[in-house]
N, C-alpha and C positions, 0 to 999 in steps of 0.2 A: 596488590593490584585489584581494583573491582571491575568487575564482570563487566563488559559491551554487548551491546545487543543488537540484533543485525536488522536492517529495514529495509522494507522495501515499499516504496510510492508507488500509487496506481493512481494514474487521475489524464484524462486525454486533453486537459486544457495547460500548456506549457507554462504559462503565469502560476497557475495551482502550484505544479510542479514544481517549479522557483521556488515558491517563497516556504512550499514545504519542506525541500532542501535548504534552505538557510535556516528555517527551525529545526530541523535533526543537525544540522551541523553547528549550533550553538550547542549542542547538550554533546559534553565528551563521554559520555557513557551509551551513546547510540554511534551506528556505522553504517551508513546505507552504503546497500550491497547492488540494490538495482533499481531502476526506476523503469514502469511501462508505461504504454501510450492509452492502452485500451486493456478491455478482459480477458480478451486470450490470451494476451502476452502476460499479463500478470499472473491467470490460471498456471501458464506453463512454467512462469520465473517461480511462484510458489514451490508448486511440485521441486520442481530440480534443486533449488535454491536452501528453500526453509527456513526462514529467516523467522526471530524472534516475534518483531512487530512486523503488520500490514497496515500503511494508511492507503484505504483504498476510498476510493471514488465511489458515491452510490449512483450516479446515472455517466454512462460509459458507452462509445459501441460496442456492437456485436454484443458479447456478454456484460450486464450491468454488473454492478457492484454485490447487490445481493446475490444473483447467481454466480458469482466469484466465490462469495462465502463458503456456498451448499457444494462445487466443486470441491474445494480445498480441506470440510470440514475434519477429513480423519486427520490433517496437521494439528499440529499443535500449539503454530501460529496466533498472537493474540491480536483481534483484527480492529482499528479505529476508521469508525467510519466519515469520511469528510464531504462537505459537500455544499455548494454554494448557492443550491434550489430552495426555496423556501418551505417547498411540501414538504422537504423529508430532513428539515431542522428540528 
């Protein structure tokens, strides 16, 4: 059996969210474990959680994406970052 890797989505725009859950759910070797709305909630699903991959969102309330990152860095977490702004493509 090959290994599954656990995910978790961060993005506060519910359409992102969609269709980033239809792409980890095409690939049977990923499992999202949780999806958040904003940065503190993903800060905290991190920590608790730990999941494999993060697609996280770089602009976000409250905490953006990059300071999502600098929170979480002692994980191990490997973090993709998504984003539909043109400045930080």
């Amino acid at each position: 059996m090959s290994r599954q890797y656990s995910v978790i989505i961060a993005d506060d725009e519910p359409l992102a969210r969609e269709r980033l859950r239809g792409m980890v759910a095409t690939r049977p070797e990923c499992r999202l474990i949780a999806e958040c709305r904003n940065g503190a909630e993903a800060r905290d699903a991190i920590r608790k959680l730990q999941p494999d991959i993060v697609l996280l969102d770089i602009k976000m309330p409250g905490l953006d994406g990059i300071e999502v990152a600098e929170a979480i860095a002692a994980h191990n977490s490997e973090i993709i970052f998504v984003t539909a702004h043109d400045e930080f493509a």
